[in-house]
Every structure is written in structure tokens, then in C-alpha cells.
C-alpha positions as CSV (number, residue, x, y, z in Angstrom):
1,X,104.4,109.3,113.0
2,X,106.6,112.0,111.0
3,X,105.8,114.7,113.5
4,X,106.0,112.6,116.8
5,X,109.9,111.3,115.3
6,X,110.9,114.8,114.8
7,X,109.3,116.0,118.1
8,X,110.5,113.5,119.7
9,X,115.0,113.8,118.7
10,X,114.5,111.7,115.5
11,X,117.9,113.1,113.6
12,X,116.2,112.0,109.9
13,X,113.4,110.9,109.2
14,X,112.0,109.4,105.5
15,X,108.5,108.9,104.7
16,X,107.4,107.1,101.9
17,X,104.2,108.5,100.0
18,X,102.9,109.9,96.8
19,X,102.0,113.1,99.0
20,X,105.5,114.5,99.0
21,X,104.4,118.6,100.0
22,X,102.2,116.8,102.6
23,X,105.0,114.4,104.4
24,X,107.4,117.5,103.6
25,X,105.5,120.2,106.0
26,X,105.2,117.5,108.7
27,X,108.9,117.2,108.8
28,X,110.2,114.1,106.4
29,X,113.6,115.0,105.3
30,X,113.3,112.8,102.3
31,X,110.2,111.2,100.6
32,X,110.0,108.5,98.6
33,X,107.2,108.1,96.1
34,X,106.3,104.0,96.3
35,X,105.1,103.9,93.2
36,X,108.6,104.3,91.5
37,X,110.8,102.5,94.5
38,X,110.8,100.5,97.2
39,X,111.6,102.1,100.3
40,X,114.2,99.1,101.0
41,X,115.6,99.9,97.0
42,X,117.0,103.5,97.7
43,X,121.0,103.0,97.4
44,X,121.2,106.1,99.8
45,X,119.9,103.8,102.3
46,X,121.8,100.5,101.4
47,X,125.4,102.0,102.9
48,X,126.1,100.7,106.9
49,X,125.8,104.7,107.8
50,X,122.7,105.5,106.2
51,X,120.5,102.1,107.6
52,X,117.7,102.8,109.1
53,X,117.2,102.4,113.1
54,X,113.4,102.3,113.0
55,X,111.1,101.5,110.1
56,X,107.3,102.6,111.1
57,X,105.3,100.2,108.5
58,X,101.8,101.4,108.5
59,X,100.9,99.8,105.1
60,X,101.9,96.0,105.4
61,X,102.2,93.8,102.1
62,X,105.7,93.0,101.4
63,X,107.2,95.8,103.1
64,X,109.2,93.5,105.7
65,X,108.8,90.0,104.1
66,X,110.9,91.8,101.0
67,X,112.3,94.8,102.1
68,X,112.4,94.4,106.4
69,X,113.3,91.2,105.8
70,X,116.2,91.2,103.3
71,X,118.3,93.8,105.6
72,X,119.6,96.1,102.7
73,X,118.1,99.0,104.5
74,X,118.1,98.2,108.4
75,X,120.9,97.1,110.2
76,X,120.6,93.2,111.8
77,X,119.6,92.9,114.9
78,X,120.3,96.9,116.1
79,X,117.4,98.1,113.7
80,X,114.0,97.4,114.8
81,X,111.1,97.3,112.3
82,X,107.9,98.3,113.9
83,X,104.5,96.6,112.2
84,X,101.7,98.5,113.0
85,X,99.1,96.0,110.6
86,X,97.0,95.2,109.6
87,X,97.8,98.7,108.6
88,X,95.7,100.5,105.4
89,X,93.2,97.2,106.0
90,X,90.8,98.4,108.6
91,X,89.3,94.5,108.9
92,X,90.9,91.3,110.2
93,X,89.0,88.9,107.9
94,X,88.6,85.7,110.4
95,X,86.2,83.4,109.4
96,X,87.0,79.9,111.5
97,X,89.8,78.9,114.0
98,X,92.1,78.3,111.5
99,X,92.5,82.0,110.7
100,X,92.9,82.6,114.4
101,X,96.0,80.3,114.5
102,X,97.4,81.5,111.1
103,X,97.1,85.5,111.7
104,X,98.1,84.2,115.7
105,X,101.4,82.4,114.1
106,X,102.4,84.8,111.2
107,X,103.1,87.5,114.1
108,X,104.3,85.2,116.7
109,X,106.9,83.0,114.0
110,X,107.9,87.0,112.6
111,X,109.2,87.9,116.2
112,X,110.5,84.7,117.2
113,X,112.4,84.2,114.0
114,X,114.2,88.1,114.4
115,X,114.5,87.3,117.4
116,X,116.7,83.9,116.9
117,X,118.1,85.3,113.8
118,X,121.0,87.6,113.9
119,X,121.0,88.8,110.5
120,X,117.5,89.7,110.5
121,X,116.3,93.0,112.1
122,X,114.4,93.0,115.1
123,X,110.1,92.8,114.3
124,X,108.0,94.0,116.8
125,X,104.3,94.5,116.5
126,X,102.9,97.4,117.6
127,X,100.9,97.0,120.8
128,X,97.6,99.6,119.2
129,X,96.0,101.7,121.2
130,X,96.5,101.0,124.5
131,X,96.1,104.4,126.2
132,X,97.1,104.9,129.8
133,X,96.1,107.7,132.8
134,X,96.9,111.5,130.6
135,X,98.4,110.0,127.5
136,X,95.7,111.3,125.2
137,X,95.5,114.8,127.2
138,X,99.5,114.8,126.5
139,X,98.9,114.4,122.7
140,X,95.9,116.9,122.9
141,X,98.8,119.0,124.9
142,X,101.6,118.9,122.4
143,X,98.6,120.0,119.7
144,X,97.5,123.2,121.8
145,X,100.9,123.9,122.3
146,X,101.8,124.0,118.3
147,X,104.2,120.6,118.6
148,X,101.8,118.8,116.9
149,X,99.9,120.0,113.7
150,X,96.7,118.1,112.8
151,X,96.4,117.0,109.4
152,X,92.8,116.7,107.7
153,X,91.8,115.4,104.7
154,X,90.9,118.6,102.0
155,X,87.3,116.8,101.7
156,X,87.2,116.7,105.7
157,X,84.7,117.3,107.4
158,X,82.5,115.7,105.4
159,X,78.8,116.3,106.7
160,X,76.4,113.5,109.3
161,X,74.5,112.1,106.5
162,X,74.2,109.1,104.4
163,X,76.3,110.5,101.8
164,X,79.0,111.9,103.9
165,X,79.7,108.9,105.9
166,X,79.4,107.0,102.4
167,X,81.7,109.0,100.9
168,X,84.5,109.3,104.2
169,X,84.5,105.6,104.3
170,X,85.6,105.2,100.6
171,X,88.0,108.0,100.9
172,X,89.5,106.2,104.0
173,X,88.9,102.6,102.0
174,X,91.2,103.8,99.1
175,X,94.0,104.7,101.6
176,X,94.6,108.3,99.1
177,X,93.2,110.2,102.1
178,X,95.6,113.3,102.3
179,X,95.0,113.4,106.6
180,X,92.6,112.1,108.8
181,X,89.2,112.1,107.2
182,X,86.3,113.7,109.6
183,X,82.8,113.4,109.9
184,X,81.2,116.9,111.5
185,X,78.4,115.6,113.6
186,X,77.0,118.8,114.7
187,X,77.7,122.6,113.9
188,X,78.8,124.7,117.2
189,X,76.1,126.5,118.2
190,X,76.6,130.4,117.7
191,X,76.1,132.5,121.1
192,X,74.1,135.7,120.7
């Protein structure tokens, strides 16, 4: 997300992470370590010029019911806070048709009410990965052409086996991966 905002005109852009080197060589102009302030708590970002116009919330928890929500760091209405949940959870736990209707309402009820609510940022949810004719030869593009820099995990690749697939799906469970973590399926074969 840091690299496609500065590829694509983003003037500033703030990541919020206890990987500050990492989020600093991808192009953040400012990182903020969570675990000593909210992203939403910075005063740099409380003043009308220094709002943000997009939040990116990959994470979830209270991130917009506290900090989207309360509009000390995003403008009403001209900000737009983008949820792309369930975020670090990588399962949607549903386990009867009530949980349909409550995940189902919590989304709709967070658009509608920004929506209605003019002091309240806009909330969109992120539509996933909906991929189109060329969009993922475009990415593979702007990574061949040195736009995009890939970002592995210093464990990655882990190898095909028991173990390695164990121990990739903790590392990606904890949500400290430092990148993408990779499982190496097969070696390239060497041509004599």
C-alpha cells in the first residue's frame, strides 16, 4: 500500500508499524510505532492541514470505531477511510445465520451511517481481490520495471514440508511477518 501511494502521486504518506526501516525504504514519510500511539492520537495530524485524505486500515480493531470514527485525524465527509478487514484475521468465523446478518450489518450500518452523517468520514470497504483483464500483469509490470519492490519476509522462503508450511502459517498468524511470507515449492532446475 506504501509503494502503490507513492507510485501512484500520494504527496505523504504515514504508515503505522513497529518496522520503521522496513515502511521507511518502501517510501512512508513518517511511521508511527502502535505500540506507543494511536495513529488517530499524533497532534501532527489533529490540525485541519495535516488530516488525512485516505486511511488504508489493514489491521481492523478499534482503528475506525475509535480513531476513524472520532474525526481528530480525517476530515468529515472529504476523508475517506478505506477498511480492508477482516484485515491481520485471515478467517471470518461464521457459525449460524445470525453471524451472517451481524458481520452483513456491521459493514452495511458503517457505510450507511458515514454516509448520512456529515461529521463522520466517509467508510468504504474494500471490494478484495477482484482482478480484471491485465491488472495482475500491470502489477507484475510496475515490479519488472523497478516501480514496485517486493518485500519478503527474512525467514522466506521457507521450504515445501511439514515444518515449513507449519512454521509460514504461524509467522503469518502472529501478523510480525517483516513481508510476504513464501513457501518455495520447487528448486529451479539448473540447465547444463
Amino acid at each position: 500500500v506504501v509503494q502503490y501511494s507513492k507510485l501512484y502521486g500520494a504527496s505523504f504518506v504515514v504508515a503505522v508499524s513497529t518496522h520503521r526501516d522496513l515502511c521507511e525504504s518502501c517510501g512512508a514519510n513518517h511511521v508511527i510505532d502502535y505500540r506507543q500511539q494511536k495513529w488517530w492520537e499524533v497532534p501532527d495530524f489533529q490540525s485541519e492541514d495535516n488530516k488525512f485524505d485516505v486511511v488504508f486500515d489493514l489491521v481492523g480493531d478499534d482503528n475506525w470505531s475509535v480513531g476513524g470514527h472520532s474525526g481528530k485525524a480525517l476530515r468529515p465527509k472529504t476523508s475517506t477511510y478505506v477498511s480492508l478487514v477482516p484485515g491481520v484475521a485471515t478467517e471470518i468465523h461464521i457459525h449460524s445465520l445470525c453471524d451472517i446478518f451481524k458481520l452483513s450489518f456491521e459493514w452495511f450500518f458503517k457505510e450507511l451511517a458515514t454516509r448520512a452523517n456529515p461529521r463522520l468520514p466517509r467508510w468504504v470497504m474494500g471490494d478484495g481481490l477482484d482482478l480484471k483483464e491485465n491488472e495482475l500483469r500491470e502489477v507484475f509490470q510496475d515490479v519488472v520495471d523497478g516501480k514496485i519492490k517486493p518485500v519478503l519476509d527474512p525467514s522466506s522462503p521457507l521450504p515445501f514440508t511439514e515444518h515449513g508450511v507449519r512454521q509460514a502459517m504461524k509467522l503469518q498468524k502472529s501478523c510480525h511477518a517483516q513481508g510476504k511470507v513464501v513457501i518455495e515449492i520447487s528448486q529451479p532446475s539448473s540447465s547444463t
